[in-house]
C-alpha positions as CSV (number, residue, x, y, z in Angstrom):
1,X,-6.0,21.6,-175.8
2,X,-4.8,18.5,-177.4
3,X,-4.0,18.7,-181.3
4,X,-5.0,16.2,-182.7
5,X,-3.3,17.0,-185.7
6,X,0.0,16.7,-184.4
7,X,-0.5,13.7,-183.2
8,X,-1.7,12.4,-186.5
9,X,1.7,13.9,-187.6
10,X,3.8,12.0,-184.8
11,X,2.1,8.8,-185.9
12,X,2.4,8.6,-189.3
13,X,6.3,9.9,-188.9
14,X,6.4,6.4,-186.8
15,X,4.6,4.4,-189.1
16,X,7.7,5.0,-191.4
17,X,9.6,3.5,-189.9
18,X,8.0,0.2,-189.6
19,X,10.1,-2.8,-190.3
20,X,8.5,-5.7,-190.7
21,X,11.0,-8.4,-189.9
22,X,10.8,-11.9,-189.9
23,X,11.8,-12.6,-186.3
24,X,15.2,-14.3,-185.1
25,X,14.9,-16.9,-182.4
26,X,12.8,-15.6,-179.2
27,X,14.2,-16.7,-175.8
28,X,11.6,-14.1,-173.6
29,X,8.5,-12.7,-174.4
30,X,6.5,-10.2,-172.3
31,X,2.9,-9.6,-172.2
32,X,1.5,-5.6,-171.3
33,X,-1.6,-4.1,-170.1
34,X,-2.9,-1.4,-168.4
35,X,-6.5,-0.8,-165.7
36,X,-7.3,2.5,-164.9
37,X,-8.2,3.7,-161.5
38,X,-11.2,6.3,-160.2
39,X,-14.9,5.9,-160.9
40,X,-16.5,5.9,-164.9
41,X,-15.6,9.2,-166.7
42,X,-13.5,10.0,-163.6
43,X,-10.6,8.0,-163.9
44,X,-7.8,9.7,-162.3
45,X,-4.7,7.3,-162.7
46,X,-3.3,4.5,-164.7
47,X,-2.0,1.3,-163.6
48,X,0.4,-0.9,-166.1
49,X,2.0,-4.0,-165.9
50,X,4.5,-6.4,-167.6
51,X,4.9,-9.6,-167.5
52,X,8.2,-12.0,-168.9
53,X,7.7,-15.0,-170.0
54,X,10.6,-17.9,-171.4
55,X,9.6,-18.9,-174.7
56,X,8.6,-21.1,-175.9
57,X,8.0,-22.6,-172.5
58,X,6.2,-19.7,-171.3
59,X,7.0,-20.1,-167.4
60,X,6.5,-16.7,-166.0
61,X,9.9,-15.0,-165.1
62,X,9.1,-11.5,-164.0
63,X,6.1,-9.0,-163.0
64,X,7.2,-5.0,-162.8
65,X,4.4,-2.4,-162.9
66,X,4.2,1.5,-162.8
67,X,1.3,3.8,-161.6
68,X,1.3,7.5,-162.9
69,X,-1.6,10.5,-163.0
70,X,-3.8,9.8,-166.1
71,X,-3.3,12.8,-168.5
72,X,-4.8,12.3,-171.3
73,X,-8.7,11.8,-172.5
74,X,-9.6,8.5,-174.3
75,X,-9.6,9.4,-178.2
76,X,-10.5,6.4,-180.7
77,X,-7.3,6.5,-182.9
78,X,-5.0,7.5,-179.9
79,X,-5.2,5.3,-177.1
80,X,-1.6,4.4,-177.7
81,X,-0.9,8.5,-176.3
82,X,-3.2,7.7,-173.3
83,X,-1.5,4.2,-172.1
84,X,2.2,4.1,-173.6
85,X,3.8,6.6,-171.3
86,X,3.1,4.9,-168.5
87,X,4.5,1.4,-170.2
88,X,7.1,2.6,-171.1
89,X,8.2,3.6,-166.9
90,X,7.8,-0.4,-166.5
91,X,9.4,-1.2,-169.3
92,X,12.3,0.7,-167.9
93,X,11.9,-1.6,-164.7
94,X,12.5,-5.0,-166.0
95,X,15.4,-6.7,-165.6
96,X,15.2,-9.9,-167.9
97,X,14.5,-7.7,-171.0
98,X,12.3,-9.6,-174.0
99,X,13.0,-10.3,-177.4
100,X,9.4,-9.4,-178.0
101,X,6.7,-7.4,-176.8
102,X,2.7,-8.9,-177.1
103,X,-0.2,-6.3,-176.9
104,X,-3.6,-6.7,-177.0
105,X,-3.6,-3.4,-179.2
106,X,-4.3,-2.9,-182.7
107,X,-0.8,-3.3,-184.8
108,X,-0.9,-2.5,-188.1
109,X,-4.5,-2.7,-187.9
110,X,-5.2,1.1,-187.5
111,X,-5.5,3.9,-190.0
112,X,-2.0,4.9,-189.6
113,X,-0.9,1.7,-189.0
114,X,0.4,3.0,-185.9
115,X,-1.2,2.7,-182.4
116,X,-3.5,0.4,-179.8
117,X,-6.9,0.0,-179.6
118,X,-9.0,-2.1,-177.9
119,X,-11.7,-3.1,-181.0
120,X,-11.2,-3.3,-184.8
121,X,-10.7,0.0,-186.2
122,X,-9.4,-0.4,-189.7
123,X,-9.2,-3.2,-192.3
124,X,-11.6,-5.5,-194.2
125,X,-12.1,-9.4,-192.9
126,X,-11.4,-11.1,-195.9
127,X,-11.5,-15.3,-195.7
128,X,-9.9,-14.7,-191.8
129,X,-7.4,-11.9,-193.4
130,X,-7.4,-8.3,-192.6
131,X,-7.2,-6.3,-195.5
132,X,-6.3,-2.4,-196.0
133,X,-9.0,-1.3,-197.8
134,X,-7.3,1.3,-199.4
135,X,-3.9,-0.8,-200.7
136,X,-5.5,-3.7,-200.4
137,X,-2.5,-5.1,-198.5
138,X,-2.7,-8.1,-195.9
139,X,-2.6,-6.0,-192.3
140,X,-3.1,-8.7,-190.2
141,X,-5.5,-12.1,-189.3
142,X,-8.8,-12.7,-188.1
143,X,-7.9,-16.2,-185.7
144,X,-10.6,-17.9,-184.1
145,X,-9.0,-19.4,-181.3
146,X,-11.4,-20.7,-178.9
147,X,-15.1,-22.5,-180.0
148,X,-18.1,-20.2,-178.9
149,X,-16.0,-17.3,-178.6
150,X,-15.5,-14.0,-181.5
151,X,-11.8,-13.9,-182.9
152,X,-9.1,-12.4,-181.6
153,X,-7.1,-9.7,-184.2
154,X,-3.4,-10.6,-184.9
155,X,-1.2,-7.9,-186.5
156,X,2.6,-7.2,-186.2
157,X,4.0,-4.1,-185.0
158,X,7.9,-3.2,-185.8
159,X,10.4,-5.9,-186.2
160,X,7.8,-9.1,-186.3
161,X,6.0,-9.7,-189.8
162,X,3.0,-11.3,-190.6
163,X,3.8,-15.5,-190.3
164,X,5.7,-14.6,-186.8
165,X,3.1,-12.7,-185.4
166,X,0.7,-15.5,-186.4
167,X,2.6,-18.3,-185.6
168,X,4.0,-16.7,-182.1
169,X,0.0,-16.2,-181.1
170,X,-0.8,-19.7,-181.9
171,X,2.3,-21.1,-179.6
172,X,0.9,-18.9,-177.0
173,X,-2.7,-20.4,-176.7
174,X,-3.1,-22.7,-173.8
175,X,-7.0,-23.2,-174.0
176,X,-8.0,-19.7,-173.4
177,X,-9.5,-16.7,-175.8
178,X,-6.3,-14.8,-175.6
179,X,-2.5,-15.7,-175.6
180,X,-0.8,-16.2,-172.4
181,X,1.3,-13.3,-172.1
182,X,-1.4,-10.5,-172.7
183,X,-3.9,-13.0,-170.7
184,X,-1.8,-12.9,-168.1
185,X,-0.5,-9.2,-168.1
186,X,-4.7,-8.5,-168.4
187,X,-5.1,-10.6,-165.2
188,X,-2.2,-9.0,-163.0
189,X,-3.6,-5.5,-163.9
190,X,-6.9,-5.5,-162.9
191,X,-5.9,-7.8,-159.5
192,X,-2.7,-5.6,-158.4
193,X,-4.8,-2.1,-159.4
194,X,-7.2,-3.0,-156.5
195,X,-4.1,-2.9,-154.8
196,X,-3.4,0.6,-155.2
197,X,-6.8,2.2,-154.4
């Protein structure tokens, strides 16, 4: 049985130690993302992939990717327990190591400021800012980046603060909804997990 409790725990331990940074020169940058594999409500395994980029160039450098039994249920608020064990063997794979890490996850953007998730679960859009409605302090941005389309959500995780994680995204756009890196990583993982079944 999984407590959820703990995990709430474990989180907001992390969350402490946050440090938002602005961000020394970047020479690589990696995009992440993860497919499941099995049939709806029956996924057995996960499949996750990284991909390195040069930056700001963005010519892509290096693909490594992991599959591992899925163990854990999906659970709005702890997605980031569900995909970042198996990120983390991949991580361990590469051998041109990044200066920074994109994610199509949440950020600070969460109620503990702590995890992934794939839609908006914390924070008031205020005139394209994301506010915490509780301190009322900027969590991330609400970026438009592509006419016809919704926004994407941009929010720093550890070592990056606000400005760099905004103005990294933009440098990553090449006419597409998403940045390169996590468009790219989102790409390789569904193609390559057709692979494996």
């Amino acid at each position: 049985m999984i407590d959820l409790k703990k995990l709430k725990q474990e989180q907001l331990g992390l969350q402490k130690q946050i440090k938002l940074n602005k961000l020394p020169k970047i020479n690589l940058i990696a995009g992440c993302d993860s497919s499941l594999i099995g049939s709806y409500r029956n996924y057995t395994q996960i499949f996750s992939v990284f991909v390195v980029f040069t930056y700001p160039e963005l010519q892509e450098i290096e693909v490594q990717t992991n599959i591992s039994p899925l163990t854990f249920p999906y659970i709005p608020g702890f997605l980031s327990f569900r995909e970042i064990p198996n990120l983390l063997k991949v991580y361990k794979k590469i051998e041109n190591k990044p200066d920074l890490i994109m994610v199509d996850g949440s950020g600070l953007i969460h109620p503990r400021h702590m995890g992934i998730a794939k839609k908006k679960l914390y924070g008031n859009i205020v005139s394209d800012k994301i506010i915490d409605p509780k301190t009322n302090e900027q969590l991330g941005f609400s970026v438009k980046t592509k006419a016809r389309a919704n926004p994407i959500f941009v929010s720093p995780g550890t070592f990056c603060d606000l400005e760099s994680s905004l103005s990294i995204t933009l440098s990553c756009l090449k006419g597409y909804k998403l940045p390169e890196p996590t468009r790219i990583a989102d790409l390789y993982s569904k193609k390559l997990k057709n692979v494996q079944k």
